[in-house]
C-alpha positions in Angstrom: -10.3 0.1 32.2 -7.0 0.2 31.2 -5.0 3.4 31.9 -2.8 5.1 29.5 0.3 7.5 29.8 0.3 10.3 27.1 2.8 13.0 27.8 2.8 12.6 31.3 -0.9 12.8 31.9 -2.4 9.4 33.0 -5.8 8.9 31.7 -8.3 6.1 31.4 -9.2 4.5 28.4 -13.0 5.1 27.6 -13.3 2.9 24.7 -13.3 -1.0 23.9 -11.4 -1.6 20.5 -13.0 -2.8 18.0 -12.0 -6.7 17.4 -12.1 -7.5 13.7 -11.9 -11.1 12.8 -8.5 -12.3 11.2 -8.2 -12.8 7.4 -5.8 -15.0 6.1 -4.2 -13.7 3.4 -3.1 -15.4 0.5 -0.6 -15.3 -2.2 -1.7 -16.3 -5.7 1.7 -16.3 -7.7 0.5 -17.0 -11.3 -2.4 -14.5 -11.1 -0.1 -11.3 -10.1 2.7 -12.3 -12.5 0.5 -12.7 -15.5 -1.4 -8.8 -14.4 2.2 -7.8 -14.2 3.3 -8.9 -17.8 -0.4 -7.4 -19.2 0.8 -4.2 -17.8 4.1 -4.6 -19.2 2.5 -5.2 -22.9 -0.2 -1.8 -22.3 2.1 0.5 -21.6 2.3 3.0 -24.3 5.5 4.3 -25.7 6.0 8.2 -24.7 8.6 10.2 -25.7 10.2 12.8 -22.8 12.2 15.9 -23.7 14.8 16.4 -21.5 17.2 20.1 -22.1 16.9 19.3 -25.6 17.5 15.5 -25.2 14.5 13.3 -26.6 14.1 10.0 -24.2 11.5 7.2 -24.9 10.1 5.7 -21.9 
């Protein structure tokens, strides 16, 4: 058992971690910019009031 140091009080550690396996992550370029540019086209045209001042997001 390993023992760990918290605050000045020693104590032993009473449980194992858990090991996950690794995942390899991947980047799929073409697949997040064409979600980005569909989110782009859906987004709805609002219009903010502002002290008067009318904005369009």
């Amino acid at each position: 058992m390993t023992t760990l140091l918290y605050r000045g009080q020693a104590y032993s550690q009473n449980t194992v971690g858990n090991q996950k396996p690794l995942v390899q992550l991947t980047y799929r370029r073409h697949t997040y910019q064409s979600r980005q540019a569909e989110a782009q086209t859906h987004v709805p045209q609002v219009q903010l009031t502002y002290r008067g001042v009318r904005y369009k997001r």
